[in-house]
C-alpha positions in Angstrom: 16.8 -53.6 -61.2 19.3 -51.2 -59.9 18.7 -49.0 -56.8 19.7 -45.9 -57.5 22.4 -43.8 -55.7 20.2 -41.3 -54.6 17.7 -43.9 -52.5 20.8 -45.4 -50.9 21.9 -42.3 -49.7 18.6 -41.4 -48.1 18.4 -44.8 -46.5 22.1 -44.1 -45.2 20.7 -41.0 -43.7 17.2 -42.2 -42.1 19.6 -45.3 -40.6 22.3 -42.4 -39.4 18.8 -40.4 -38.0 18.1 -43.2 -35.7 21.2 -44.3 -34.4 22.0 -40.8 -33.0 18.4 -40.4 -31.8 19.4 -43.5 -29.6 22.6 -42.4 -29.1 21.0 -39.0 -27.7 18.7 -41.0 -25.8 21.4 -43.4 -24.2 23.5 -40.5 -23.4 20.8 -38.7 -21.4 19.9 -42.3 -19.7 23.3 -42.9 -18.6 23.9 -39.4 -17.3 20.4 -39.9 -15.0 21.6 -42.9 -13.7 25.4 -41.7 -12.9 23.7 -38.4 -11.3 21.1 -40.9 -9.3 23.9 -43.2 -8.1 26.2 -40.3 -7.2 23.5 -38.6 -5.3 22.4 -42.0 -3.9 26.2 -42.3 -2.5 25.8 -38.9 -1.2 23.1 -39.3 1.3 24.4 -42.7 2.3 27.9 -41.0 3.4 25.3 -38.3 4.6 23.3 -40.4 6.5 26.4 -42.5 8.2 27.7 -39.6 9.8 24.0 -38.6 10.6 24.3 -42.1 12.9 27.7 -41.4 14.3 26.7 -38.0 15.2 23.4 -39.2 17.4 25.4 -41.9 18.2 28.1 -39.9 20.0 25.2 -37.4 21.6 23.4 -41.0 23.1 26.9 -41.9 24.3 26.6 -38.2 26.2 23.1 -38.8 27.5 23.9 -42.0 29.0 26.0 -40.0 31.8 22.8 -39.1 32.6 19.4 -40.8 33.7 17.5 -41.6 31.3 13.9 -43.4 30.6 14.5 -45.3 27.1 16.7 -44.7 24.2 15.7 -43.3 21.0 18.7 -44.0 18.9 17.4 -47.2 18.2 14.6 -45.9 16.1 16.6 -43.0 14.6 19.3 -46.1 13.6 15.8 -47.4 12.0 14.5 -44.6 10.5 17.7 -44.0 8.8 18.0 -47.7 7.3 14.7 -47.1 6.5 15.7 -43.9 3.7 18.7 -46.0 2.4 16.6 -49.1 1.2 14.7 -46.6 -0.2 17.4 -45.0 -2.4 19.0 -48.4 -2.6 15.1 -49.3 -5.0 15.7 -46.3 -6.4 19.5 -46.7 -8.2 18.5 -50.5 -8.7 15.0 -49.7 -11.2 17.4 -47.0 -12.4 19.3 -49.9 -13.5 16.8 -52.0 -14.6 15.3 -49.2 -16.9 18.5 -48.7 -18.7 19.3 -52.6 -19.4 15.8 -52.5 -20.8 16.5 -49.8 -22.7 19.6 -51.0 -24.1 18.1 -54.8 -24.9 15.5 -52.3 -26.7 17.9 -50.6 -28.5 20.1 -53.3 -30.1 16.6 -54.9 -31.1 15.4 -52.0 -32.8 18.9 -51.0 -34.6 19.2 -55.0 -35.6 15.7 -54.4 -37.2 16.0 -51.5 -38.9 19.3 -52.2 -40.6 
């Protein structure tokens, strides 16, 4: 029995549909996670001269008398926000190497 030219065309085209509807999907993934990581590195270069800055005002208020030093728990609160982004970029991550494993599997079952 002979498959006729017209079926293996629309098989070539329902194959072609879902690649690019991956393809879309891994495009718009990828971009997410370059805009998170870039973002991410943002707020850490953000946040480091956030440090220096109350680091240099402490240095200030040390001429003067003081009764305990807060810079500690602004250092603190800070690391604090980057661990948080840090879990953020990292499931980032994690999602898209799902994704991809997902992928491959579903394009190695389909064709």
């Amino acid at each position: 029995m002979r498959v006729g030219k017209s079926h293996q065309i629309q098989a070539i085209k329902g194959n072609l549909k879902c690649i690019s509807v991956v393809l879309v999907f891994e495009y718009k993934l990828v971009a997410e996670i370059l805009h998170g990581s870039r973002q991410w590195a943002m707020s850490i270069e953000q946040d480091g001269k956030k440090v220096e800055k109350e680091k240099q005002t402490n240095k200030e208020r040390e001429r003067l008398p003081t009764y305990g030093n807060g810079s500690n728990e602004l250092n603190m609160r800070m690391e604090g926000n980057r661990n948080r982004r840090r879990n953020k970029y990292n499931l980032y991550l994690l999602v898209g190497a799902f994704h991809h494993a997902g992928a491959y599997v579903f394009l190695s079952v389909v064709s």
